[in-house]
Structure formats: structure tokens, C-alpha cells
C-alpha positions in Angstrom: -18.5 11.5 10.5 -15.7 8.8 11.8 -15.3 5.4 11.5 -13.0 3.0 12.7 -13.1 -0.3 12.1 -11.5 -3.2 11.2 -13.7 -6.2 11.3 -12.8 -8.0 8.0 -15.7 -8.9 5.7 -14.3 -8.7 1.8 -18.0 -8.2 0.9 -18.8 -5.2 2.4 -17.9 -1.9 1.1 -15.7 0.3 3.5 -16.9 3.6 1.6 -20.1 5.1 1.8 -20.0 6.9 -1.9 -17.7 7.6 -4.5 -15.1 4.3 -4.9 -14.5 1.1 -3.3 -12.9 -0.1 -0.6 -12.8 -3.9 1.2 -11.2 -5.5 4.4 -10.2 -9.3 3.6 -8.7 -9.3 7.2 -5.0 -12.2 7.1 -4.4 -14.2 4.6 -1.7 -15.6 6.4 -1.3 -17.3 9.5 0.4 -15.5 12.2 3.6 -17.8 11.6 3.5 -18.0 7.7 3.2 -13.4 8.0 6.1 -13.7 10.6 8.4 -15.7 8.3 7.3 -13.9 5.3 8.0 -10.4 7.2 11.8 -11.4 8.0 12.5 -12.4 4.6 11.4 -9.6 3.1 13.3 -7.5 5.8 16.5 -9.5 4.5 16.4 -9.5 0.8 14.2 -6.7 -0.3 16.7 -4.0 -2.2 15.0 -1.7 0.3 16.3 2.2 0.1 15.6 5.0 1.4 12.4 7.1 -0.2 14.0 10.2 -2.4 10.8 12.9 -2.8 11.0 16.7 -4.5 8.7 18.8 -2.8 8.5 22.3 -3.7 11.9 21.9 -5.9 13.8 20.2 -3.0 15.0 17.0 -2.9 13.7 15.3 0.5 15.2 11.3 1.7 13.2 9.8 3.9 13.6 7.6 7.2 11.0 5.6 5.1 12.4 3.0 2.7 10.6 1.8 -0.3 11.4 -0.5 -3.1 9.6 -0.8 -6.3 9.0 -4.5 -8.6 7.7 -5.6 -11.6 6.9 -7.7 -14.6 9.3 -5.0 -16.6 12.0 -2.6 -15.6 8.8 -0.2 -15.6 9.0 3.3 -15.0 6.7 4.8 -12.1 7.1 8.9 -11.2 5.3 9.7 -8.5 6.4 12.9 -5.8 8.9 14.6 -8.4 11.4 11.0 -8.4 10.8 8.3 -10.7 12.2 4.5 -9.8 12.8 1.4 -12.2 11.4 -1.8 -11.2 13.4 -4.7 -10.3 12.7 -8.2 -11.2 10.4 -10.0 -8.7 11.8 -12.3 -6.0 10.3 -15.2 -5.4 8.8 -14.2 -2.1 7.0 -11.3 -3.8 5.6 -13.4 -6.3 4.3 -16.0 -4.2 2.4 -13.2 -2.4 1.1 -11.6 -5.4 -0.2 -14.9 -6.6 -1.7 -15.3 -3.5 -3.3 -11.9 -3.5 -4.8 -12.3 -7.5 -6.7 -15.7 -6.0 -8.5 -13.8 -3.4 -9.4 -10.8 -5.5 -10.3 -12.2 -8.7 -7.6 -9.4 -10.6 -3.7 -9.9 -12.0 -1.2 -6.9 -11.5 2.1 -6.4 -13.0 4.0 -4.6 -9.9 5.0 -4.3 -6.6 5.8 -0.9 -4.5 6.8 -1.7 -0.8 7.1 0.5 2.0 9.2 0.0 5.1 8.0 1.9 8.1 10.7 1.5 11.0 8.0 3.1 13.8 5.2 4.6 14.2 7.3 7.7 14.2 7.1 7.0 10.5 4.1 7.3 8.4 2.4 8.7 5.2 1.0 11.9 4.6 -2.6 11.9 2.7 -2.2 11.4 -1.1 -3.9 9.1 -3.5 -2.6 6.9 -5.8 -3.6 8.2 -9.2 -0.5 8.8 -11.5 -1.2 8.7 -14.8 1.1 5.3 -15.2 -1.4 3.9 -13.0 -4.4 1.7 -14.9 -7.4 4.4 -14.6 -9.6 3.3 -11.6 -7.5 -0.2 -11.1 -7.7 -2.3 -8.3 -4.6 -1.4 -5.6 -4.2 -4.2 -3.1 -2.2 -3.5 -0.3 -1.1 -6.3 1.8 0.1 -5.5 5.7 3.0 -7.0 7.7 4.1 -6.3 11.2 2.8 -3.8 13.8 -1.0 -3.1 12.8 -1.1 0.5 12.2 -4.2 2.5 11.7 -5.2 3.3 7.9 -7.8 6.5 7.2 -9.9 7.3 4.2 -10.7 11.7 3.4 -13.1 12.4 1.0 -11.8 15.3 -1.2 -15.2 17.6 -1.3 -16.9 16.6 1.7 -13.7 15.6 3.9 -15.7 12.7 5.5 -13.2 10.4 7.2 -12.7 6.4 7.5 -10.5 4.8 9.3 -9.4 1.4 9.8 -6.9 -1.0 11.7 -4.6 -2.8 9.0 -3.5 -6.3 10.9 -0.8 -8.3 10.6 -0.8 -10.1 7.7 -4.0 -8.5 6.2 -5.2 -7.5 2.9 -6.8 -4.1 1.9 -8.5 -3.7 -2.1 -9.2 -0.5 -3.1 -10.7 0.1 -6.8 -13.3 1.9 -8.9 -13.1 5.6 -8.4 -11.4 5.4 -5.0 -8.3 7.1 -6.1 -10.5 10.0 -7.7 -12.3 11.1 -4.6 -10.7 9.8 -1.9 -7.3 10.4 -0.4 -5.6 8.0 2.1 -2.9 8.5 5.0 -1.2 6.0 7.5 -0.9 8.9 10.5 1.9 8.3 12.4 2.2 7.6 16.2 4.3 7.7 18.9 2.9 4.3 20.9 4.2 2.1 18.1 7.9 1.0 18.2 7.6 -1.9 15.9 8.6 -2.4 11.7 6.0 -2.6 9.6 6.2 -3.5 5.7 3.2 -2.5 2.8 3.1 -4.2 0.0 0.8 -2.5 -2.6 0.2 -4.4 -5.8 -0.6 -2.4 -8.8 -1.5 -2.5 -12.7 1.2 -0.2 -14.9 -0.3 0.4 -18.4 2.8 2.2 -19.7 6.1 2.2 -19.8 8.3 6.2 -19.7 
């Protein structure tokens, strides 16, 4: 079974079984995500995504940056980063986010997709640094680009259309039984940033 959808309703549960997932649709106006988008463009420390797969060291097109309350420590892919102090930008997001959601979290990775030509292969978010079934809010800004659920047993698929400006909450056992994947595309030619706000209980 597939579905794609992405009529926003924060109250209705994206998943059919196993974790949760909900679609706030924008939190900010097309203007306020424009302006926010080419700020972040300008003074995120963006740089390019360093991986080890299969004991080589991979850079990708991709660029990522990673923020936090403390210089925390997150390993995921074989590379581990060091978080930078927020920006002001990135905390008045985050602040933003916590209102609408009813959680805190203590850190910021971002991920800067140039194209569609760039994307994310599936994974889930479950590093043992990570709070154990914590809430993951991922906000969107720039081209919407299509977002899909995989269910690890029965490989069930989801997918949805993250907009401009949107916000996407997964928590519960999501990260458990589910995997996740932005596929990439030729037909889109515009940037795209993720923000996805987590909770780090330790520090390595």
C-alpha cells in the first residue's frame, strides 16, 4: 500500500501502526520562509556532508551543519560533528517549533539539498545519542520535495509532499520500525534546506 499526501492536519496520525507521524503544513508565511531561507543560505557554517561507508570516506554534494545547546557530540554514518552555538535565526525557529509541538530540544542538524539531483537514502534516525523514541521535528524550506515512510518488516510505504515552510513531527517508536528517505529527482532544480530539531541525552 501507497500513500501520498500532504494535506496538513497536526491531529491526524500519518502512520497506520508502529510510531507517529503528523503534518502541521507552514508555519510561516510564504514571505517570512523566503526571508528565513536566504539567511540561512548566508550565515549557516554549511559544509559539505563527510560519510564512511564500508571503510571509505564519502563527501557529499549535500551540505549539512550541526547546532546546539553544547558543543555536543553526534556520530552518525561512521563521522561524528560538534555542534556550534545557535544563531539567532535558528533559535527563533526552534522556539517557534517547541510552541506548536508542546516539546523543547537541545539541537539542530540542517541539511542543504542544492537539487533534486540530491537527496537521502532510507535510514532512520535512531543513534544511540538520540533521546530513545523522542520527538524529531523537521521543518522544510524551499522547493517542496516529496518525503516517504518504509516500514522495516512489512515494507509498507507513505509518502508525503513536504511544503515550503512546513513542519513534520515524528515520535514514539517511529524511528524503531520505520525508515524514511527524501528520493531524489530530476524535475527539481531548486535549494532546499531541513532543519530537524532533536533531543541529545549525552555528550561523547
Amino acid at each position: 500500500m501507497k500513500l501520498f499526501t500532504s494535506i496538513a492536519d497536526p491531529t491526524r496520525n500519518l502512520l497506520p501502526y508502529d510510531g507517529e507521524a503528523y503534518y502541521f503544513g507552514s508555519l510561516f508565511a510564504a514571505k517570512e520562509a523566503d526571508d528565513l531561507m536566504a539567511r540561512l543560505l548566508d550565515t549557516v557554517a554549511w559544509r559539505n556532508d563527510e560519510l564512511v561507508l564500508f571503510g571509505k570516506k564519502i563527501t557529499t554534494k549535500r551540505k549539512v551543519a550541526w547546532y546546539g545547546d553544547q558543543p555536543f557530540a553526534y556520530r552518525y554514518s561512521g563521522a561524528t560533528k560538534t555542534a556550534l552555538p545557535w544563531t539567532e535565526d535558528l533559535l527563533s525557529i526552534k522556539r517557534i517549533v517547541e510552541r506548536n509541538i508542546d516539546d523543547t530540544f537541545n539541537s539542530c542538524l540542517l541539511n542543504l539539498y542544492h537539487d533534486g539531483s540530491e537527496g537521502m537514502s532510507w535510514h532512520s534516525d535512531d543513534e544511540p545519542d538520540l533521546k530513545p523514541q523522542g520527538a524529531i521535528a523537521s521543518v522544510s524550506l524551499g522547493a517542496a520535495r516529496k518525503f516517504a515512510f518504509r516500514h522495516k518488516s512489512s515494507h509498507e510505504t507513505i509518502s508525503l509532499l513536504l511544503g515550503h515552510g512546513s513542519l513534520l513531527l515524528m515520535k514514539g517508536a517511529t524511528q524503531e520500525h520505520w525508515k524514511h528517505s527524501l528520493p531524489h529527482t530530476r524535475r527539481i532544480q531548486a535549494p532546499r534546506i531541513n532543519l530537524t530539531f532533536r533531543t541529545i541525552v549525552g555528550m561523547r
